[in-house]
C-alpha positions as CSV (number, residue, x, y, z in Angstrom):
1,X,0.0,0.0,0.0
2,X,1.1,3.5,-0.8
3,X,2.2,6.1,2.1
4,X,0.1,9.0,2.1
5,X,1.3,12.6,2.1
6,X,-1.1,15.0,3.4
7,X,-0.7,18.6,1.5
8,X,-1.2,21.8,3.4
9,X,-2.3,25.3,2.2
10,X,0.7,27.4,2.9
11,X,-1.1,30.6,3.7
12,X,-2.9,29.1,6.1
13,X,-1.4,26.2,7.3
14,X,-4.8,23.6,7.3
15,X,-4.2,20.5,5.6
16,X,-6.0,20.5,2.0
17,X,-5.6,16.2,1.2
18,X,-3.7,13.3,1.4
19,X,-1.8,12.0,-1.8
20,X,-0.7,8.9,-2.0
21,X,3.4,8.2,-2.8
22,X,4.7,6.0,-5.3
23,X,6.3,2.8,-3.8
24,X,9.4,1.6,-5.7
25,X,7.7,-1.5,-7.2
26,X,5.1,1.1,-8.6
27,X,8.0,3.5,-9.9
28,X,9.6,0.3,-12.0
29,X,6.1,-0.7,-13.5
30,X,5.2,3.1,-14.5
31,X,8.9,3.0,-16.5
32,X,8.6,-0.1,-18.1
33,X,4.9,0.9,-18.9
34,X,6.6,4.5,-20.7
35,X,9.1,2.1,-22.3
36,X,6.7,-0.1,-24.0
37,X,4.9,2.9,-25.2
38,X,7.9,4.3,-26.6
39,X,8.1,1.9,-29.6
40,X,4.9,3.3,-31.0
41,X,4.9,7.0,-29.5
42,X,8.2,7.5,-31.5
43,X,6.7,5.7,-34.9
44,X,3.4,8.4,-34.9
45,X,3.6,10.8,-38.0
46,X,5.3,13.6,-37.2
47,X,2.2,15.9,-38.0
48,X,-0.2,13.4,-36.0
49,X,2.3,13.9,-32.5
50,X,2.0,18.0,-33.3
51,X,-1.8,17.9,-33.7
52,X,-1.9,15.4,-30.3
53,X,0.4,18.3,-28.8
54,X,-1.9,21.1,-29.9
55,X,-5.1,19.3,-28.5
56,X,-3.2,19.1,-25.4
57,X,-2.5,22.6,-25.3
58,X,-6.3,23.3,-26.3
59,X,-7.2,21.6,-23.2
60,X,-5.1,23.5,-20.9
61,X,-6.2,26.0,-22.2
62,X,-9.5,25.2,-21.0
63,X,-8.7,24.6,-17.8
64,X,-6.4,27.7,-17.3
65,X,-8.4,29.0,-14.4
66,X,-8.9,25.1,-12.6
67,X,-5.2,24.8,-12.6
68,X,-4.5,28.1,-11.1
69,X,-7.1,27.5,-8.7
70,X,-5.0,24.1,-7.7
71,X,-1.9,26.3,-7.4
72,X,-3.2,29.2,-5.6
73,X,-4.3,26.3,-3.0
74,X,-1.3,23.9,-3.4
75,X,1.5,26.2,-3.8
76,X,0.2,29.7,-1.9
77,X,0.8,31.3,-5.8
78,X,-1.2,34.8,-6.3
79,X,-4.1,34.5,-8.7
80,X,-1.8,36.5,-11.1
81,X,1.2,33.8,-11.1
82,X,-0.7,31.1,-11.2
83,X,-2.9,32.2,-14.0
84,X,0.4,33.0,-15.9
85,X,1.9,29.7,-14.9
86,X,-0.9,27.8,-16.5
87,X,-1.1,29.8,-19.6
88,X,2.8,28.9,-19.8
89,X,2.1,25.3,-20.1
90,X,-0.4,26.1,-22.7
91,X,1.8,27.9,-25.0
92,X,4.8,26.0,-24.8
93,X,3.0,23.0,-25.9
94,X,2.1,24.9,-28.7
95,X,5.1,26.5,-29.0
96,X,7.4,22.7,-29.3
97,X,4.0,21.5,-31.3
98,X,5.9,22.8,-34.1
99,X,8.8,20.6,-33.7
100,X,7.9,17.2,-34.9
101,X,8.1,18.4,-38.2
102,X,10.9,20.4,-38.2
103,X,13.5,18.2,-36.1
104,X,15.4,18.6,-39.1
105,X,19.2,16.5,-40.0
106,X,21.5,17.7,-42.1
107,X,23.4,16.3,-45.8
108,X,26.7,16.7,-45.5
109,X,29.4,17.0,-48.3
110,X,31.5,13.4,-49.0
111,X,33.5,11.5,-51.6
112,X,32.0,8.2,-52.2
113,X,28.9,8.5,-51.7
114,X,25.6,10.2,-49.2
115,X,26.1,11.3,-45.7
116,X,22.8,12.2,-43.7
117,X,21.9,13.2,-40.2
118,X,18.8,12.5,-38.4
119,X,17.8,13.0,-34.8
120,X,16.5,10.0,-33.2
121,X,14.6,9.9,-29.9
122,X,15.8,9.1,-26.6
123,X,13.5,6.8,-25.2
124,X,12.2,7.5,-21.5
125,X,13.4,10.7,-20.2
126,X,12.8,11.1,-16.3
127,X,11.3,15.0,-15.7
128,X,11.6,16.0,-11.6
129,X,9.8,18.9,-10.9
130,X,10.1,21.2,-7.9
131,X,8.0,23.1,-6.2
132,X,8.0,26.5,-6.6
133,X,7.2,26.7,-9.6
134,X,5.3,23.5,-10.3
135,X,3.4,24.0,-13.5
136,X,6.1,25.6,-16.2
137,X,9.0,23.9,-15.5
138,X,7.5,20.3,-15.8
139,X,6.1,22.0,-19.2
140,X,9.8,23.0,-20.5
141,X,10.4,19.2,-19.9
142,X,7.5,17.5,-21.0
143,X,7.0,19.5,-24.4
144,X,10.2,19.7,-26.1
145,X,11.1,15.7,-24.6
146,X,7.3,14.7,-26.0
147,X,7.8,16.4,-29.6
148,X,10.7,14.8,-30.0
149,X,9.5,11.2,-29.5
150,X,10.3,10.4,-26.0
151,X,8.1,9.0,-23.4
152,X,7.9,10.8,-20.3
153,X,7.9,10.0,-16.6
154,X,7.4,12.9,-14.5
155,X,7.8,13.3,-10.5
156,X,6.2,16.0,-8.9
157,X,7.3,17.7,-6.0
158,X,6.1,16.3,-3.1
159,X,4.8,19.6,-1.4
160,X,3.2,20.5,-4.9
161,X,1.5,17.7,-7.1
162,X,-2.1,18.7,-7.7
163,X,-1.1,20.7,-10.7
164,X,0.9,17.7,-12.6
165,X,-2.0,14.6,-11.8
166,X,-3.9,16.9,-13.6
167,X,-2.1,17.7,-16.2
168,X,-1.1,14.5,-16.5
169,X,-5.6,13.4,-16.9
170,X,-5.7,16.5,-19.0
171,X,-3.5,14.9,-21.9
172,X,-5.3,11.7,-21.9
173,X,-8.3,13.5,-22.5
174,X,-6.6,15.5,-25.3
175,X,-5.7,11.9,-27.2
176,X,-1.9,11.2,-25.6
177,X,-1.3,7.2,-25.3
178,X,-1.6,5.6,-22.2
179,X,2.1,5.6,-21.2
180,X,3.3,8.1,-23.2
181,X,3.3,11.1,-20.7
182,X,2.8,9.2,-16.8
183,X,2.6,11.6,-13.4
184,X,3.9,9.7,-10.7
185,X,4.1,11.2,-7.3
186,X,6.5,10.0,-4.6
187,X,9.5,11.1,-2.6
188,X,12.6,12.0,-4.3
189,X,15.0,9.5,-2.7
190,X,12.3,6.7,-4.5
191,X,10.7,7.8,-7.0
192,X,13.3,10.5,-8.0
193,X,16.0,8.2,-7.6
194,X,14.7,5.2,-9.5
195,X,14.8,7.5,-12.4
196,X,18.7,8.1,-11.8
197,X,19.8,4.1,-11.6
198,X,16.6,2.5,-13.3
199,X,18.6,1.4,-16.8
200,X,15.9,2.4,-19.3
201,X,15.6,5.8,-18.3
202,X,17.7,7.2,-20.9
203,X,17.3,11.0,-19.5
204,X,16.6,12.7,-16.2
205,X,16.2,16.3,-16.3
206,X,15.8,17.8,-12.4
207,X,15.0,21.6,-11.1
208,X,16.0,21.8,-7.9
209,X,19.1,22.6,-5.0
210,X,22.5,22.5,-6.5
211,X,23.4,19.9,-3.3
212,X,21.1,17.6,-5.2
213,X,21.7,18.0,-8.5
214,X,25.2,17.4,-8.2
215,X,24.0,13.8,-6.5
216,X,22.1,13.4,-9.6
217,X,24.8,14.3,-12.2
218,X,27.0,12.0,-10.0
219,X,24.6,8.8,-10.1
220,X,23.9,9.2,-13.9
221,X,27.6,9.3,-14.5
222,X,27.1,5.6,-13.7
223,X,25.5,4.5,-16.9
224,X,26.3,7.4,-19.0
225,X,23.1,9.0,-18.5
226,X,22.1,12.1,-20.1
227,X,21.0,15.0,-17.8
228,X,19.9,18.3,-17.8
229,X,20.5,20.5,-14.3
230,X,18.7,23.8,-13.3
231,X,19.5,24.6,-9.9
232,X,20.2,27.7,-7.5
233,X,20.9,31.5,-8.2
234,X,22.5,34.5,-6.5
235,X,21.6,36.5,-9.4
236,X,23.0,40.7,-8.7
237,X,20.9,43.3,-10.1
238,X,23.7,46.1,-11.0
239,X,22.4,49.8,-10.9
240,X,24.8,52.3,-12.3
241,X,24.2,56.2,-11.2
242,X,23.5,57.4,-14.8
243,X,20.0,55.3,-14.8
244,X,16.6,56.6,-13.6
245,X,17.4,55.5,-9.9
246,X,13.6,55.6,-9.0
247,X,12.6,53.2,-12.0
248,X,15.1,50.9,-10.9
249,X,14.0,51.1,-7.4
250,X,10.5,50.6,-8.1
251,X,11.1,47.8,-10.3
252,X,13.4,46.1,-7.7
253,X,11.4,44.6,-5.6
254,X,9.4,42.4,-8.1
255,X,12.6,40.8,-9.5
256,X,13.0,39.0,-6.0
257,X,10.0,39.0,-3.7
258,X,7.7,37.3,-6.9
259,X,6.7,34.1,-5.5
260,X,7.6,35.4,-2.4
261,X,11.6,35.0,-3.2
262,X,11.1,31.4,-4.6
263,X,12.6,32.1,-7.5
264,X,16.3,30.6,-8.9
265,X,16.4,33.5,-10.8
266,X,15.7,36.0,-8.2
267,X,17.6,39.1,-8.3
268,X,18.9,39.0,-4.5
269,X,21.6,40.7,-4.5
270,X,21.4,44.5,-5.3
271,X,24.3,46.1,-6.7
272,X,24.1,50.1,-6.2
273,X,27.1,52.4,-7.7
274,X,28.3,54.1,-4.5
275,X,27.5,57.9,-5.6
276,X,23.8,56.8,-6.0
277,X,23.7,54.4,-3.0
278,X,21.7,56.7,-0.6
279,X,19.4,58.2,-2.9
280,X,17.9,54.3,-4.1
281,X,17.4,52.9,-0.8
282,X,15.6,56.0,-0.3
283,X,13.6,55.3,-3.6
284,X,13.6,51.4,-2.6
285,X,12.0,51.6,1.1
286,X,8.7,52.6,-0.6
287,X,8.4,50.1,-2.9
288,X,9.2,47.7,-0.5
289,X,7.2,48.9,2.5
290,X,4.4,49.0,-0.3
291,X,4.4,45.7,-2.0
292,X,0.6,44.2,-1.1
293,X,1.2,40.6,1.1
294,X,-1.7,38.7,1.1
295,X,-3.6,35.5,1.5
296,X,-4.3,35.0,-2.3
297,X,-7.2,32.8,-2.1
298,X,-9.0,35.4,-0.8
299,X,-7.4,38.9,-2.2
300,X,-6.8,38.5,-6.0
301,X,-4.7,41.7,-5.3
302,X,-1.8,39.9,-3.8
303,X,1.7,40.3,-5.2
304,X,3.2,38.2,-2.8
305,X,2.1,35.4,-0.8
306,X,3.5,32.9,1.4
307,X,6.3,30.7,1.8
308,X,5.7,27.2,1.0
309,X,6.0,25.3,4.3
310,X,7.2,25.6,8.1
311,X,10.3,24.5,7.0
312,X,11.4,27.1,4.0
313,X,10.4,29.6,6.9
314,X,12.4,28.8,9.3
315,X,15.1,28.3,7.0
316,X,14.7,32.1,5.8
317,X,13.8,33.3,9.3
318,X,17.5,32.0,10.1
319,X,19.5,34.1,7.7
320,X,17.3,37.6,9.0
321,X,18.4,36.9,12.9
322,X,22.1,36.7,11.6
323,X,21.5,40.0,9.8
324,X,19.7,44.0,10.2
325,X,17.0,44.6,8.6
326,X,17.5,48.3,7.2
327,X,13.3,47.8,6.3
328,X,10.9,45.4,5.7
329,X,7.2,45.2,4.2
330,X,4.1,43.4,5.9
331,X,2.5,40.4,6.2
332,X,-1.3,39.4,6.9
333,X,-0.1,37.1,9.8
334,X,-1.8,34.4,10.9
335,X,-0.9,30.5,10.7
336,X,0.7,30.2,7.4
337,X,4.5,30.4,6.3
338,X,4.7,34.2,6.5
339,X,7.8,36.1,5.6
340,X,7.8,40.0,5.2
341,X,9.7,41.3,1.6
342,X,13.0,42.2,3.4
343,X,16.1,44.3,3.0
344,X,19.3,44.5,4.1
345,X,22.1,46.7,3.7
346,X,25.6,44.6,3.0
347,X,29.4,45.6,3.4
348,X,31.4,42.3,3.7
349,X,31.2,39.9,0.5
350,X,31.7,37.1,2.8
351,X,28.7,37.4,4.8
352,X,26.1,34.5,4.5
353,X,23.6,35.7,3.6
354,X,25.3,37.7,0.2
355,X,26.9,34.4,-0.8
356,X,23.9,31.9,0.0
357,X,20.8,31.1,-1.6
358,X,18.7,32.2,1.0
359,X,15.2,31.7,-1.8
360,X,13.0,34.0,0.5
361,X,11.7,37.3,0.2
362,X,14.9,39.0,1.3
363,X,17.4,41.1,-0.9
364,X,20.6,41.9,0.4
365,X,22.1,45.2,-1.2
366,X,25.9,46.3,-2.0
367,X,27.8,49.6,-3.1
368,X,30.4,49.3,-5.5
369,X,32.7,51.5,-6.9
370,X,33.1,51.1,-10.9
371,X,32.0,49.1,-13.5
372,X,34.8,46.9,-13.2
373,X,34.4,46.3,-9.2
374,X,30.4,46.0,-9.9
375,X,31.6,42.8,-12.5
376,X,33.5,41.4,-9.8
377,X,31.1,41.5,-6.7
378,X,28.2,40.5,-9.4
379,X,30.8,37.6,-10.6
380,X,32.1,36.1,-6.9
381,X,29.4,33.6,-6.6
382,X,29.1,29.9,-7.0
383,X,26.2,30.7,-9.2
384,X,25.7,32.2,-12.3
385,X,22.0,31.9,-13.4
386,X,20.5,35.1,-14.0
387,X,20.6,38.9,-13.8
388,X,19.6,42.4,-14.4
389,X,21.6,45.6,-15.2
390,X,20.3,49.3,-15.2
391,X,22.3,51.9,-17.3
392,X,21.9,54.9,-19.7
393,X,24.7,53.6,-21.7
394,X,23.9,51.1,-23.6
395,X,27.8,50.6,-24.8
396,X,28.0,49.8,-20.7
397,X,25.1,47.7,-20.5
398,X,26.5,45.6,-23.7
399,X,29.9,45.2,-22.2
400,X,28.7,44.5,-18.6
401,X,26.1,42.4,-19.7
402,X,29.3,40.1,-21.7
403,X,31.3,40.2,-18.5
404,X,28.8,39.0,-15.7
405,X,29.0,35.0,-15.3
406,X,25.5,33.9,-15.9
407,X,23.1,32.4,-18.5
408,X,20.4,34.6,-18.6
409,X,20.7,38.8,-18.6
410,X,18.4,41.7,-19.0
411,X,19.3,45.4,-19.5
412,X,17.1,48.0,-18.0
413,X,14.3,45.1,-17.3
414,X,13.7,42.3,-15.2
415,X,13.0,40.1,-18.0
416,X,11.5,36.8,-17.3
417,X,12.4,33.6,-19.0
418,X,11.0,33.0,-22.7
419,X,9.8,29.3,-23.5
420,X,10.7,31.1,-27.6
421,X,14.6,31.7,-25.7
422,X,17.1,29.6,-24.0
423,X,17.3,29.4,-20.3
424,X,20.0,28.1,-18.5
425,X,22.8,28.9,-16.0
426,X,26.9,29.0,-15.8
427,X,28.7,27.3,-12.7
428,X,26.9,25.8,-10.1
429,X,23.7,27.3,-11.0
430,X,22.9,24.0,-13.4
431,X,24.0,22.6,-16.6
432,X,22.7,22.7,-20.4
433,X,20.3,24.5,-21.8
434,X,16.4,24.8,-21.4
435,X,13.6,26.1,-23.5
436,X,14.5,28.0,-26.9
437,X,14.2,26.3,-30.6
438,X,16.9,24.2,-29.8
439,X,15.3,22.4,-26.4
440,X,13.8,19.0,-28.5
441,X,17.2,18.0,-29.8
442,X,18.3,17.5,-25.8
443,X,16.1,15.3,-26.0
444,X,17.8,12.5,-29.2
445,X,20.7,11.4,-30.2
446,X,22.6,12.5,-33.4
447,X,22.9,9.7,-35.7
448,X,25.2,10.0,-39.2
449,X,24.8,7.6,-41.8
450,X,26.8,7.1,-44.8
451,X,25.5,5.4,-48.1
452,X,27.8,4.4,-50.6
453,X,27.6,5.2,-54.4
């Protein structure tokens, strides 16, 4: 019999249901199930798997507002986010919909004879989803690895799975095989796991703590095992004096209190040329003291809501009580996993809470001296996923922009990631490439074949 794992509504801390966890006998039949329904997934016309995809995407698309409702409940996601989240999964399966037929190989110039290229599918690729942001990122798995002709196993996150069953019910209903995209919810050192050492997974792809992923890279070395790794971020958000200091300010606070600083890509680290240091935290303390905190269930206004369990709190409360708060926003209080948007003023590099991945609303900011310290304070991180630069100069932004360590960069925005773009990060902030035109041929292997004349 399966354990049960009884989900709780973070903004409120009451238990919502029990789910029931895949055992490891269960996690072995749902992969040899994917495997057997690989040989015919694979062999479906290339236009037939894009219409299957676009039906899918049609009915998402019809249950936009039931899946944010999940996530608003599961997760403690504002109406907005969630609503966005589920329109995300929508259009990237429309978006990779257009890949079957164009996973095109290439004829390249021999004596002798023909050579071709064609990219052949994987066969089960291993998808485990975290949970902050449950709904997209199982979608920039499940769509490019599905239009490329893999099968797909997917693992929620424990804390978060309502979102994937359904989606998972949802693409039967839209026509998918049996087998061919499977939702299996368990704990990560089963479930999760069994996708690393089970022999005919052929791909894992995993979201989640760099501690992790590096245990995952390290137990697919074992067979060779492709993988895909998006992990943690210390992203900086670099604001020169020459910008419109109380643009950048305003904007400053949704680059890392969104999802309530559950964010990889959160900008928490704010990097503040020293001749305009005073002036933007006097900008910032607004915006900040400002943002609305709320329980979004019941106030679709909500930019922020809670953390997503006891645990993730306490773990953020522990990095505020080693630091001074210079200001902090609100919360609605009560019993769920509240954290106020935070800020904290920084001098030392080496303090914890500028190095680690605290993923909580709290931004620590820095002054820096020149473009060329602002590059090095931005670039003394293990990570290297995202980031933001403000300037006037947009020969500055350009060359700044070139010389910061990290995979995904915005000039004078806060640009969120693309499923049309690449998304990935440098260092130990994860390794290849999501998303983007590109993201279905992570899924196959490149096969050249020679004919003779």
């Amino acid at each position: 019999m399966s354990d049960l794992f009884t989900l709780v509504n973070p903004a409120t801390a009451v238990p919502i249901q029990d789910v029931p966890l895949a055992s490891l006998g269960e996690a072995d039949a749902a992969i040899a199930a994917a495997h057997e329904a690989f040989a015919s997934w694979r062999a479906v016309a290339p236009g037939e798997r894009a219409r299957l995809l676009r039906s899918f995407a049609a009915v998402v698309d019809a249950h936009v507002e039931e899946l944010a409702g999940l996530e608003v409940r599961n997760a403690g996601h504002t109406w907005g986010n969630a609503r966005w989240e589920a329109g995300n999964v929508r259009d990237c399966l429309n978006y990779y919909a257009g890949a079957p037929e164009r996973m095109f190989g290439r004829q390249i110039p021999v004596p002798g004879g023909t050579d071709v290229t064609f990219h052949e599918p994987l066969g089960v690729v291993g998808i485990i989803v975290p949970w902050n942001f449950p709904m997209p990122v199982a979608a920039w798995g499940f769509a490019p690895a599905l239009a490329a002709g893999n099968t797909v196993v997917l693992k929620p996150a424990e804390l978060t799975p309502l979102t994937a069953i359904r989606l998972g019910e949802l693409a039967l209903e839209a026509g998918l095989p049996e087998h061919v995209l499977t939702v299996l919810p368990g704990a990560g050192p089963v479930v999760g796991e069994r996708f690393v050492t089970h022999p005919l997974v052929r791909k894992v792809t995993f979201t989640g703590s760099t501690a992790v992923g590096k245990r995952i890279m390290a137990g697919c070395a074992e067979q060779v095992k492709r993988v895909t790794l998006e992990l943690g971020g210390k992203s900086a958000n670099i604001v020169f004096a020459d910008t419109d200091l109380a643009t950048a300010a305003a904007t400053a606070p949704y680059a890392v209190f969104d999802n309530a600083g559950q964010d990889c890509c959160a900008r928490s680290r704010i990097l503040v040329e020293r001749s305009a240091y005073d002036e933007f935290l006097t900008h910032l303390q607004p915006a900040v003291e400002g943002f609305r905190v709320a329980v979004p269930e019941t106030d679709e206004g909500a930019e922020m809501g809670p953390l997503i369990s006891a645990g993730q709190q306490a773990r953020v409360r522990s990095y505020l009580d080693e630091a001074e708060v210079a200001f902090a926003g609100t919360t609605p209080g009560g019993d769920g996993f509240w954290v106020p948007p935070s800020v904290v003023t920084v001098d030392d590099p080496g303090a914890r809470i500028w190095r680690e991945e605290v993923f909580g609303p709290v931004v620590a900011v820095m002054p820096f001296d020149d473009e060329g310290h602002a590059v090095e304070l931005a670039n003394a991180s293990d990570y290297g996923l995202s980031g933001s630069i403000f300037t006037d100069d947009l020969g500055r932004g350009l060359r700044v922009a070139r010389a910061v360590e990290a995979g995904n960069l915005s000039v004078n925005s806060h640009s969120a990631v693309r499923y049309w773009t690449p998304f990935g990060g440098y260092k130990q902030s994860g390794l290849g490439r999501e998303l983007g035109p590109d993201a279905p041929m992570s899924f196959t292997e490149e096969k050249n074949v020679f004919i003779s004349h």
